[in-house]
ROROKE-632683 format. One record per atom (N, C-alpha, C, O, CB): residue number from 1; residue in three letters; atom name; x, y, z. Coordinates in steps of 0.02 Angstrom, whole numbers, padded with zeros to 5 digits. Glycine has a CB too. Layout:
<atoms>
NUM,ALA,CA,X,Y,Z
...
</atoms>
This chain:
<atoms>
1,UNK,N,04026,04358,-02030
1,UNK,CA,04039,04363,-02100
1,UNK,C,03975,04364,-02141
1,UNK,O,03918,04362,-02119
1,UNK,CB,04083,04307,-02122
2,UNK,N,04000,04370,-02223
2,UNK,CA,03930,04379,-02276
2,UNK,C,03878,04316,-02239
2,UNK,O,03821,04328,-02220
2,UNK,CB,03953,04355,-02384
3,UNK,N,03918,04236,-02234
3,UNK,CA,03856,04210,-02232
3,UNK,C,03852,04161,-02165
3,UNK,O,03844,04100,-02168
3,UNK,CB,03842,04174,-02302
4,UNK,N,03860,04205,-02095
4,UNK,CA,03874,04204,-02030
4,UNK,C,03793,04163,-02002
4,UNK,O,03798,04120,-01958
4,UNK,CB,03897,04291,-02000
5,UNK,N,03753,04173,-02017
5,UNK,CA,03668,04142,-02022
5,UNK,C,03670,04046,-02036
5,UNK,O,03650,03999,-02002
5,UNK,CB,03618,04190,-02112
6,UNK,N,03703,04051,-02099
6,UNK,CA,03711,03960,-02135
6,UNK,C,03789,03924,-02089
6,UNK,O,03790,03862,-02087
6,UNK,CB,03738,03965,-02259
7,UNK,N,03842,03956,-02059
7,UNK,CA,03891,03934,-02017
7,UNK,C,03875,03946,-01946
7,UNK,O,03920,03926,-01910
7,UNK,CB,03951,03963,-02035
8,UNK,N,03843,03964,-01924
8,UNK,CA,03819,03973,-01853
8,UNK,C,03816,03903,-01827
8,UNK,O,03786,03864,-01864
8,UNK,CB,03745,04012,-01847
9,UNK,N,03840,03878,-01772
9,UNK,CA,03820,03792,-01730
9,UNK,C,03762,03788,-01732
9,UNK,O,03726,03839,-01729
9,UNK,CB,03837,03775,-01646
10,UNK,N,03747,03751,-01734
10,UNK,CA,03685,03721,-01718
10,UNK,C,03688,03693,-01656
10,UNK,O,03717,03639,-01656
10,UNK,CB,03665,03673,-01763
11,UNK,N,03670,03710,-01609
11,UNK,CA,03630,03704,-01535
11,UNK,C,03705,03642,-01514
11,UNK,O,03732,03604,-01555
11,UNK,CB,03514,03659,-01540
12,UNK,N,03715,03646,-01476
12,UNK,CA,03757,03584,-01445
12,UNK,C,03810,03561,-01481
12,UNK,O,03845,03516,-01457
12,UNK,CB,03717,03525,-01436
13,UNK,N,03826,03589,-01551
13,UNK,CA,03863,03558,-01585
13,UNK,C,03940,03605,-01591
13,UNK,O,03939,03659,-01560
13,UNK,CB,03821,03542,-01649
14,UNK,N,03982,03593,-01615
14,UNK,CA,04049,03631,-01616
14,UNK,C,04049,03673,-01673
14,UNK,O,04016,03653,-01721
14,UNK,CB,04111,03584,-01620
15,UNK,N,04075,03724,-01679
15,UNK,CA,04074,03799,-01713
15,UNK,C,04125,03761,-01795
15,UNK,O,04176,03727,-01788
15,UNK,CB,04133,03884,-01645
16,UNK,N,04101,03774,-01845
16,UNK,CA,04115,03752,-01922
16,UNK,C,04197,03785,-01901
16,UNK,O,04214,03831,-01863
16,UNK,CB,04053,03799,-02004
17,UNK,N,04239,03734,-01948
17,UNK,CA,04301,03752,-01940
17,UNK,C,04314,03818,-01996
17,UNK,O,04263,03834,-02027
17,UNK,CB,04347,03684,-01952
18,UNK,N,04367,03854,-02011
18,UNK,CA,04410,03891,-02059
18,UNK,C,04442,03883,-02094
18,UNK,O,04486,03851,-02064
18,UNK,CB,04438,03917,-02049
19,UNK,N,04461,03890,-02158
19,UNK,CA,04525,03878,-02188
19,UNK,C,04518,03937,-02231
19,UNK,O,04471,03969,-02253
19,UNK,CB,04539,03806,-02226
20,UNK,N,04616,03942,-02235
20,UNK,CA,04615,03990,-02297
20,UNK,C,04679,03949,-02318
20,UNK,O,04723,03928,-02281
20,UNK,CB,04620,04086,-02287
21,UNK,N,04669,03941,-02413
21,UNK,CA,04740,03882,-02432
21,UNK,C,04771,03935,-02473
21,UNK,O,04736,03949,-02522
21,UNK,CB,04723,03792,-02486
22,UNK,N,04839,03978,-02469
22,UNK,CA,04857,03993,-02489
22,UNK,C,04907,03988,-02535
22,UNK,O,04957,03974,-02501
22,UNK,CB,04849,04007,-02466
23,UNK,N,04926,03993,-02606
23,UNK,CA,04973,03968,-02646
23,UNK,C,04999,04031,-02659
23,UNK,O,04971,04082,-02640
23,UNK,CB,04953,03925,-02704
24,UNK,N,05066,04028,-02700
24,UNK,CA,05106,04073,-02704
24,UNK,C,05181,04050,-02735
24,UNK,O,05205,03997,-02716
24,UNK,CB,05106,04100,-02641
25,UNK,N,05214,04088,-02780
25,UNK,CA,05295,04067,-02766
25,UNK,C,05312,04117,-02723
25,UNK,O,05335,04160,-02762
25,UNK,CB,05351,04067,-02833
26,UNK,N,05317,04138,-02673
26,UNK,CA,05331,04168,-02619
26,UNK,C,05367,04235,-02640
26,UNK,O,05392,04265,-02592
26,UNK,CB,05370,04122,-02577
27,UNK,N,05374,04267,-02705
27,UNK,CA,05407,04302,-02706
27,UNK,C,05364,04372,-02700
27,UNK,O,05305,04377,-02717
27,UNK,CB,05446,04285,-02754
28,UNK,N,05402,04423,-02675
28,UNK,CA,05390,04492,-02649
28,UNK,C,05408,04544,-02706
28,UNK,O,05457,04580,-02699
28,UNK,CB,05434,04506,-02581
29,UNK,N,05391,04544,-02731
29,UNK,CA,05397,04603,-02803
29,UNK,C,05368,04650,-02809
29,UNK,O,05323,04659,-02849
29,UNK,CB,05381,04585,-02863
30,UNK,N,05401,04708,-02749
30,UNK,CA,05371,04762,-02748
30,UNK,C,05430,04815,-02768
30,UNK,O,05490,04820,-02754
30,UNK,CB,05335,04771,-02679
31,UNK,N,05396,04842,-02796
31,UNK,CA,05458,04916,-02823
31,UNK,C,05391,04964,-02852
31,UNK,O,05334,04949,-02871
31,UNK,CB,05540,04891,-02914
32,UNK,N,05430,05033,-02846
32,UNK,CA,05403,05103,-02827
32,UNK,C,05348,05092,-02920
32,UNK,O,05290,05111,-02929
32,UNK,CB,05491,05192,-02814
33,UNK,N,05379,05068,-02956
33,UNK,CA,05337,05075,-03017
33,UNK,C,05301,05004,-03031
33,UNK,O,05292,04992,-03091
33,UNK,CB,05384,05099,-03082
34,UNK,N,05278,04951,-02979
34,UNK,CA,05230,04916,-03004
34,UNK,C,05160,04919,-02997
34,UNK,O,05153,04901,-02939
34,UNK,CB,05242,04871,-02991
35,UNK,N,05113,04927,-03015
35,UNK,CA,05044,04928,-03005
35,UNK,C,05018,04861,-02974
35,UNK,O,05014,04808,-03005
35,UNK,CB,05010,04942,-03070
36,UNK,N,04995,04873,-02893
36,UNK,CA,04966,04830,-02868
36,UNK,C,04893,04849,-02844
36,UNK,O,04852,04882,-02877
36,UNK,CB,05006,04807,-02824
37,UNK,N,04882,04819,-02770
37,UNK,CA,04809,04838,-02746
37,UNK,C,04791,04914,-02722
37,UNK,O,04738,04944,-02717
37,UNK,CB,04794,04791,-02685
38,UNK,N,04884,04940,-02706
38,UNK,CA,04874,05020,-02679
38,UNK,C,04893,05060,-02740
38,UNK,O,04914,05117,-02729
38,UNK,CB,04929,05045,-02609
39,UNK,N,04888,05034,-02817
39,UNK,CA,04907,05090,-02855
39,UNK,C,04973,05086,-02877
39,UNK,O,05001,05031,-02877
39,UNK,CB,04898,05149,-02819
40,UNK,N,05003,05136,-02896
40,UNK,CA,05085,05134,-02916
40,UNK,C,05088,05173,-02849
40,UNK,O,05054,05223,-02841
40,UNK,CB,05122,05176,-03001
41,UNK,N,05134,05147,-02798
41,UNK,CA,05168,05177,-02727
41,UNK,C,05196,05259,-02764
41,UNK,O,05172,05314,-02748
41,UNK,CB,05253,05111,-02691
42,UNK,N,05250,05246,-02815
42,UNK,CA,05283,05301,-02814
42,UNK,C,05222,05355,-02834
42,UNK,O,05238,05414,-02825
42,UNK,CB,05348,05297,-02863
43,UNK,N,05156,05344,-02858
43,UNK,CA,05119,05405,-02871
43,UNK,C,05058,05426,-02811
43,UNK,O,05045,05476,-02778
43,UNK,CB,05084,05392,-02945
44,UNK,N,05029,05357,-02816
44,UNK,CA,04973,05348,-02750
44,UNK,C,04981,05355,-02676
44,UNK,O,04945,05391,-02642
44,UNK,CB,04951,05285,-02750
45,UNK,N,05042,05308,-02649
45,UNK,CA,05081,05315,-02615
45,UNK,C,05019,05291,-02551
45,UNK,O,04996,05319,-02501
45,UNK,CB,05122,05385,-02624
46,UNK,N,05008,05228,-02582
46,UNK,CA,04940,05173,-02557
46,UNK,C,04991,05124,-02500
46,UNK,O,04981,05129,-02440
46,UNK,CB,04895,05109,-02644
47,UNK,N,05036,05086,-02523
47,UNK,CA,05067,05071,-02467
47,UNK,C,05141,05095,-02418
47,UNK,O,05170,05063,-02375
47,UNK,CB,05069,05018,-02483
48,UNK,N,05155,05158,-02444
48,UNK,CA,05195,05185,-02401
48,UNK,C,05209,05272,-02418
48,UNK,O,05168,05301,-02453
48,UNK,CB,05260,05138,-02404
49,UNK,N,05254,05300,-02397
49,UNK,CA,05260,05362,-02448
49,UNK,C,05282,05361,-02512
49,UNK,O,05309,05308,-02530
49,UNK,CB,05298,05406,-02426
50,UNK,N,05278,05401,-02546
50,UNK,CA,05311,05400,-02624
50,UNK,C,05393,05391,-02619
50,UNK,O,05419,05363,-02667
50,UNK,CB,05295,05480,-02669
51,UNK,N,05433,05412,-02567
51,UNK,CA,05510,05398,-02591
51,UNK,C,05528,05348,-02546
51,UNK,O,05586,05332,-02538
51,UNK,CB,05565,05463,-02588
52,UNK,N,05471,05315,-02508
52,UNK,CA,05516,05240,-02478
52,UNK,C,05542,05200,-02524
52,UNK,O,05505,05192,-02572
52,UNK,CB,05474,05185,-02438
53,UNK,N,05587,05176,-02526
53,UNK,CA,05636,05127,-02584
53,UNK,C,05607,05060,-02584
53,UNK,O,05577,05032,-02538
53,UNK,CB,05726,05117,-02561
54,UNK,N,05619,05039,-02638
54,UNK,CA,05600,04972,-02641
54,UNK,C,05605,04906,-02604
54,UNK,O,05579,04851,-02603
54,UNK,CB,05618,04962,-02682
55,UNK,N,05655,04941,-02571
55,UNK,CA,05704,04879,-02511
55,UNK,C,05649,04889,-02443
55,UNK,O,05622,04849,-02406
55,UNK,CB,05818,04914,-02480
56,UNK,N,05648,04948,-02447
56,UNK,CA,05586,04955,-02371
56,UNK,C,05520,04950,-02398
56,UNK,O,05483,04960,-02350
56,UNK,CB,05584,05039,-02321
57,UNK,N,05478,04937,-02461
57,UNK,CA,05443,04933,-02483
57,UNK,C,05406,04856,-02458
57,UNK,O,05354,04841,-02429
57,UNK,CB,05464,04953,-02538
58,UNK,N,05473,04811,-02491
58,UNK,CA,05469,04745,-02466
58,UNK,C,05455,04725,-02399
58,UNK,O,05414,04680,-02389
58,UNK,CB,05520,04718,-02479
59,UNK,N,05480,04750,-02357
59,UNK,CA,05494,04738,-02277
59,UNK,C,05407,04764,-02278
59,UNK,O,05366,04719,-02285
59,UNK,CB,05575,04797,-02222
60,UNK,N,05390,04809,-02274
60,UNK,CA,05316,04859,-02252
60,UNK,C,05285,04785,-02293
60,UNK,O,05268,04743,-02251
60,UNK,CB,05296,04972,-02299
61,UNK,N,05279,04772,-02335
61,UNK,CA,05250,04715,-02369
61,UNK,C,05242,04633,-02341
61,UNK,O,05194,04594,-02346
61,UNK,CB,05290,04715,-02426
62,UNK,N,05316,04624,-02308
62,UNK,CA,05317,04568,-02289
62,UNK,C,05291,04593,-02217
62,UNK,O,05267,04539,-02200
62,UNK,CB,05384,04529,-02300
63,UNK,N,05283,04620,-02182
63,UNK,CA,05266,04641,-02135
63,UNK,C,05181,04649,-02125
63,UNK,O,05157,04643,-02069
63,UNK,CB,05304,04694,-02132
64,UNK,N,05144,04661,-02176
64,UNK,CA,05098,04654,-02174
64,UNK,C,05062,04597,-02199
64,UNK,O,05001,04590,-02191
64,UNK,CB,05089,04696,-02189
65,UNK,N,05112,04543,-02237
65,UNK,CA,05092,04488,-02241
65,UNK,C,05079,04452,-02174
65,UNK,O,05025,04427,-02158
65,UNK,CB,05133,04460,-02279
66,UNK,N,05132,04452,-02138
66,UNK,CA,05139,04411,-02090
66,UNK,C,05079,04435,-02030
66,UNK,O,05056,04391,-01994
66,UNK,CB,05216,04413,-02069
67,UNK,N,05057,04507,-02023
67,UNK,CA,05001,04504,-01998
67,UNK,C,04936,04488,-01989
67,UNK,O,04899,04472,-01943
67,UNK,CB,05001,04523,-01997
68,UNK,N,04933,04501,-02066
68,UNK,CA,04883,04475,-02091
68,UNK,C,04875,04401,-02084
68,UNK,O,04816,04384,-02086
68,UNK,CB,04883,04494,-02149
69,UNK,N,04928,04343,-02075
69,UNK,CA,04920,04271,-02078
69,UNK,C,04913,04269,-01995
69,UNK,O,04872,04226,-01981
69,UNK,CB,04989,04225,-02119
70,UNK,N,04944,04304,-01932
70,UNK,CA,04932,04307,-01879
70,UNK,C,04875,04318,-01862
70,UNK,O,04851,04284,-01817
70,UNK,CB,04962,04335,-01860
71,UNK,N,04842,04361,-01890
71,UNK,CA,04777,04391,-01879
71,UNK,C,04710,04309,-01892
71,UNK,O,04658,04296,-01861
71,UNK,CB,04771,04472,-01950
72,UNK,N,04731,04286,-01928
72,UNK,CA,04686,04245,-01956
72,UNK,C,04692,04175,-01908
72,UNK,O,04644,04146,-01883
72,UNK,CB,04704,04236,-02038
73,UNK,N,04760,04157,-01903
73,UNK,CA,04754,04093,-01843
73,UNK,C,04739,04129,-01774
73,UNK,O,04721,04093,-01727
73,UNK,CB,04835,04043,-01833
74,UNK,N,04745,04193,-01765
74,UNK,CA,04698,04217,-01692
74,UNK,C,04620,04206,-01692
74,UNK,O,04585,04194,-01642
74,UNK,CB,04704,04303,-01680
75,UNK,N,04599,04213,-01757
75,UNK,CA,04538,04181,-01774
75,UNK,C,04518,04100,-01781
75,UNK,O,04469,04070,-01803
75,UNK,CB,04528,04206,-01831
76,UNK,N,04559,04087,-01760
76,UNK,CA,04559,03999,-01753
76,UNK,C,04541,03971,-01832
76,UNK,O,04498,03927,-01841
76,UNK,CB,04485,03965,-01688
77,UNK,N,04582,04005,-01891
77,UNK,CA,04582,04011,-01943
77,UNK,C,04624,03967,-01975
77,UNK,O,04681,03990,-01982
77,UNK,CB,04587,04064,-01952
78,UNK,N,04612,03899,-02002
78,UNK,CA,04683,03845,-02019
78,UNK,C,04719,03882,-02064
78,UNK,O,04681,03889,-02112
78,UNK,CB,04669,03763,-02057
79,UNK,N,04783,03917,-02077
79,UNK,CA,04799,03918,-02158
79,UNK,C,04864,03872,-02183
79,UNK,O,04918,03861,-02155
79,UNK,CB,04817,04001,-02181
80,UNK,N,04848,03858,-02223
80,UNK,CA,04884,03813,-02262
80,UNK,C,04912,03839,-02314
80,UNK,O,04873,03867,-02353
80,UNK,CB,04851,03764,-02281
81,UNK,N,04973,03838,-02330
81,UNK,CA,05020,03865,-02379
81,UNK,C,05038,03828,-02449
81,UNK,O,05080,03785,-02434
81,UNK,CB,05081,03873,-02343
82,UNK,N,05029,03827,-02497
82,UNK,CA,05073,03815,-02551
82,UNK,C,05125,03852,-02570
82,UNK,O,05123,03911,-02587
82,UNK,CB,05045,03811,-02597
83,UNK,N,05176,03816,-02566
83,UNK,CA,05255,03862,-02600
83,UNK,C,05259,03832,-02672
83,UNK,O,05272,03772,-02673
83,UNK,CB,05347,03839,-02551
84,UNK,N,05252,03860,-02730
84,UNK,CA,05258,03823,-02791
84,UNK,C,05321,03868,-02825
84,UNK,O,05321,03929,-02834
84,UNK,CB,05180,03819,-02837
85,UNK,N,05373,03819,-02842
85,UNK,CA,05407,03837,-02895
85,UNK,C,05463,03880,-02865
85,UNK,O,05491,03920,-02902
85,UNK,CB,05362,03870,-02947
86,UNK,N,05487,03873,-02781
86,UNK,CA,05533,03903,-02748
86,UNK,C,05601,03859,-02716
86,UNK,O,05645,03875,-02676
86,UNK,CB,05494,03935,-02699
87,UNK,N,05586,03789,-02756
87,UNK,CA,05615,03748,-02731
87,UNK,C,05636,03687,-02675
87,UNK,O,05624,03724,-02628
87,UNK,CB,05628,03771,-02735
88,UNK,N,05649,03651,-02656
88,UNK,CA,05614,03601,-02620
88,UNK,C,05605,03592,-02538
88,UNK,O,05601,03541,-02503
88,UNK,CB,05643,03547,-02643
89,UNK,N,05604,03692,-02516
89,UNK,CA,05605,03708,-02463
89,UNK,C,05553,03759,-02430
89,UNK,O,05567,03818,-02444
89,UNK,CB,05659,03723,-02460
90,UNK,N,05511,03753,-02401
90,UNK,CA,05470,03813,-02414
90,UNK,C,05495,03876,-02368
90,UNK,O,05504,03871,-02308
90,UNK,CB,05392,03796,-02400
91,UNK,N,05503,03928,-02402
91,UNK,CA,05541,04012,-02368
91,UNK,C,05503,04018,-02300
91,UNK,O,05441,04018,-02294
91,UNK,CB,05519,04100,-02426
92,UNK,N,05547,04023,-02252
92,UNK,CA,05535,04059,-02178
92,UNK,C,05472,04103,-02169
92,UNK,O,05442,04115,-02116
92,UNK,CB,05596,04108,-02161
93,UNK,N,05457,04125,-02231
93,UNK,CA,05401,04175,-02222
93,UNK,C,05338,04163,-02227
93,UNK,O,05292,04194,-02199
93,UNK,CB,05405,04220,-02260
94,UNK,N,05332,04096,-02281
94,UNK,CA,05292,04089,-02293
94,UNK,C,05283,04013,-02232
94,UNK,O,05232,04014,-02197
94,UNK,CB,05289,04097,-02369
95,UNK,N,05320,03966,-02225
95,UNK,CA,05308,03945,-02154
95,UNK,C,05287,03975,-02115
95,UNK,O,05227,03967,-02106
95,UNK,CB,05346,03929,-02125
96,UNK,N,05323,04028,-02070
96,UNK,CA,05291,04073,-02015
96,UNK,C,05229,04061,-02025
96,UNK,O,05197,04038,-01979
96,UNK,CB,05304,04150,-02016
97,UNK,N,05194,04076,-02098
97,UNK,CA,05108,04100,-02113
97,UNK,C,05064,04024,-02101
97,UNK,O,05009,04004,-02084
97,UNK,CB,05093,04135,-02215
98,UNK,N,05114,04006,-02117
98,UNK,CA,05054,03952,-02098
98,UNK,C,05041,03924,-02045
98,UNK,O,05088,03923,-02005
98,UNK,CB,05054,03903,-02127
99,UNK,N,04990,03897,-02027
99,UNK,CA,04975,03855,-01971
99,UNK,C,05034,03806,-01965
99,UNK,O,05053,03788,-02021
99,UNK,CB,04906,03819,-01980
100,UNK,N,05062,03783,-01924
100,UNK,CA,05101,03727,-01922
100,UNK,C,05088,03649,-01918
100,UNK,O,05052,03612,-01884
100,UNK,CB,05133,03739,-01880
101,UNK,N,05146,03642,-01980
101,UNK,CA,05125,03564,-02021
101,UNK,C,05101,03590,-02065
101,UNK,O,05108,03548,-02109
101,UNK,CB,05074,03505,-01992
102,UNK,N,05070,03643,-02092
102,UNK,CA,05029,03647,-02163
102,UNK,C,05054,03685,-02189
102,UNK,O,05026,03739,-02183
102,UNK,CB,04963,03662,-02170
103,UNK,N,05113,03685,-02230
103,UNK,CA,05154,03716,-02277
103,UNK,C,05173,03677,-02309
103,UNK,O,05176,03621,-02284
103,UNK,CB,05200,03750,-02262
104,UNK,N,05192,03684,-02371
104,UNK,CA,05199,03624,-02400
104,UNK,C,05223,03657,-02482
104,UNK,O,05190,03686,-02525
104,UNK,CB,05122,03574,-02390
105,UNK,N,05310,03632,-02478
105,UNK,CA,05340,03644,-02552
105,UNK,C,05327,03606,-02626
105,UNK,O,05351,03550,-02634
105,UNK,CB,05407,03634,-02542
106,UNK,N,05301,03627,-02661
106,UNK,CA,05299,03618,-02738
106,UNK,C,05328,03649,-02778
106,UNK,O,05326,03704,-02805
106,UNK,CB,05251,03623,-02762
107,UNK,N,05370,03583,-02779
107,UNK,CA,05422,03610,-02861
107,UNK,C,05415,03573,-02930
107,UNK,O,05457,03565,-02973
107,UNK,CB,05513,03597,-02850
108,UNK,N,05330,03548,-02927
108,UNK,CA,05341,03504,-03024
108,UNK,C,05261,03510,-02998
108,UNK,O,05242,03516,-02940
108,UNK,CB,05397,03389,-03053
109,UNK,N,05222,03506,-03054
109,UNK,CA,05153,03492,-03056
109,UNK,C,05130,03407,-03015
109,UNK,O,05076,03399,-02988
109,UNK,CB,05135,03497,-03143
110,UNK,N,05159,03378,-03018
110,UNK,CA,05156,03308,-02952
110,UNK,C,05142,03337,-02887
110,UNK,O,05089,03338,-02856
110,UNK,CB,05239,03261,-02937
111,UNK,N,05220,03367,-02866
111,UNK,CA,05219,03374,-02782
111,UNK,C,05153,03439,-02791
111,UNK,O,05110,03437,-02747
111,UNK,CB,05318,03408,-02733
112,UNK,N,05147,03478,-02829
112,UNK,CA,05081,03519,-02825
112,UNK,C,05010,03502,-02809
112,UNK,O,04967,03536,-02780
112,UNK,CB,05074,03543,-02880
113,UNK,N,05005,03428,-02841
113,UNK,CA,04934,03385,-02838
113,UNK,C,04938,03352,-02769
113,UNK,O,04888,03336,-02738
113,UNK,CB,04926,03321,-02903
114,UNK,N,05012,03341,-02744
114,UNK,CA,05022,03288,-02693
114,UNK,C,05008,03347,-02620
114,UNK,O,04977,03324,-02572
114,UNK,CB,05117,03243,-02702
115,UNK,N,05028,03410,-02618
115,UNK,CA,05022,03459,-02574
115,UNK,C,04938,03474,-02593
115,UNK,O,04911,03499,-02543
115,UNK,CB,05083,03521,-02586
116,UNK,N,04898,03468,-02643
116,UNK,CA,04834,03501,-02616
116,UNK,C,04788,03420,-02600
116,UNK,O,04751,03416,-02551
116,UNK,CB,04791,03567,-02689
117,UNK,N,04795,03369,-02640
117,UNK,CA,04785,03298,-02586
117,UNK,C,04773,03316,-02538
117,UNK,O,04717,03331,-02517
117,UNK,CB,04836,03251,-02570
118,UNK,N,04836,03317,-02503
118,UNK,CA,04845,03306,-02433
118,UNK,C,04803,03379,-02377
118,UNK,O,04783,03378,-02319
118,UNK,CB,04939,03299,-02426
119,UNK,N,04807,03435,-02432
119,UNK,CA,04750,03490,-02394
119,UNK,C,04686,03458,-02391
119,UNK,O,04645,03448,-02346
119,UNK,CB,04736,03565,-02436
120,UNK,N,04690,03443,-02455
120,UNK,CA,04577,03413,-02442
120,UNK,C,04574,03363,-02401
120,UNK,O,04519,03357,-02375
120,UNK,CB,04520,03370,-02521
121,UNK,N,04633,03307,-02379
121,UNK,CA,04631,03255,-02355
121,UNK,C,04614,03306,-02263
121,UNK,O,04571,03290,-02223
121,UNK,CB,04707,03200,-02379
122,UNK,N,04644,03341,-02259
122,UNK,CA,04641,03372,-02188
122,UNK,C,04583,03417,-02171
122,UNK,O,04555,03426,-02117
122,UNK,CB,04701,03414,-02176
123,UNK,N,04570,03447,-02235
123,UNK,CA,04501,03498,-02241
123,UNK,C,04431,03441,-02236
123,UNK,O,04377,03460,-02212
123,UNK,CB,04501,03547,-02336
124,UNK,N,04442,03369,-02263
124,UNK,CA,04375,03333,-02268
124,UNK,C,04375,03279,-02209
124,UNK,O,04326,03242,-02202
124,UNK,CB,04365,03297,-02346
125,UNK,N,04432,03274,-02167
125,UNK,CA,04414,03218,-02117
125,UNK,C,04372,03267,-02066
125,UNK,O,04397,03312,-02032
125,UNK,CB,04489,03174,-02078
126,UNK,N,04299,03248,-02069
126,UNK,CA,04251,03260,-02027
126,UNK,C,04245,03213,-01966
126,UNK,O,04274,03159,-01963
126,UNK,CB,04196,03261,-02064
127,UNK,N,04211,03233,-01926
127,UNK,CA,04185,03189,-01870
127,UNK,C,04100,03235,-01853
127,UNK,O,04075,03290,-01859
127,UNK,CB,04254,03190,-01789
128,UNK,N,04086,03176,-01834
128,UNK,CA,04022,03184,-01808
128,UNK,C,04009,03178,-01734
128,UNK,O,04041,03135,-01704
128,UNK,CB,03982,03140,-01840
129,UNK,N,03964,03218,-01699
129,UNK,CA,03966,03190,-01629
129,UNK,C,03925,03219,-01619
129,UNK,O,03908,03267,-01654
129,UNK,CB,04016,03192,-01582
130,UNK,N,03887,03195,-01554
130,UNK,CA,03821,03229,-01545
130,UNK,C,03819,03263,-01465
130,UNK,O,03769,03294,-01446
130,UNK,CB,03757,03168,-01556
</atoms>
């Protein structure tokens, strides 16, 4: 990576861990006329062809979510999920993405503070060893 030189081990020691903390209300809001990272689909036709429907839009979408979160724990990559504001369950999908145990539902600005706590609490227990 950019700064692969300053995370490199140091001689004998164990390789710097990963994280990516992802938040979200989990929802998938893709249709042919919204402007996202590929453009408007129905004109650009950045993430699929121009007349895939919105219903297969989603799927190609959630589908590349979920690779993308696979891809990253093949990298021995922790990710940790926030679900905010989906209710006091976090969606199948966005579980799947995460590492397991680190998903974690927020439904009020509390359980929100109480779910990223408990990330830094897991991101900062270090050990040392020589």
């Amino acid at each position: 990576g950019l700064w692969q030189s300053d995370t490199t081990p140091w001689p004998g020691n164990n390789p710097p861990n990963r994280y990516i903390v992802f938040m979200t209300d989990g929802l998938l809001n893709t249709v042919q006329n919204s402007y996202y990272q590929y453009g408007l689909n129905r004109h650009e036709a950045g993430a699929a062809a121009t007349a895939t429907s919105n219903a297969n839009l989603t799927t190609i979408h959630a589908n590349r979510f979920q690779a993308l979160c696979e891809a990253a724990k093949a990298k021995n990559i922790t990710v940790f999920v926030v679900a905010f504001d989906v209710g006091s369950t976090v969606p199948t999908a966005l579980e799947d993405c995460a590492t397991p145990g680190y998903a974690y539902a927020a439904t009020d600005s509390a359980t929100l503070e109480d779910a990223f706590a408990s990330i830094a609490l897991e991101i900062t227990r270090l050990r040392l060893s020589q």
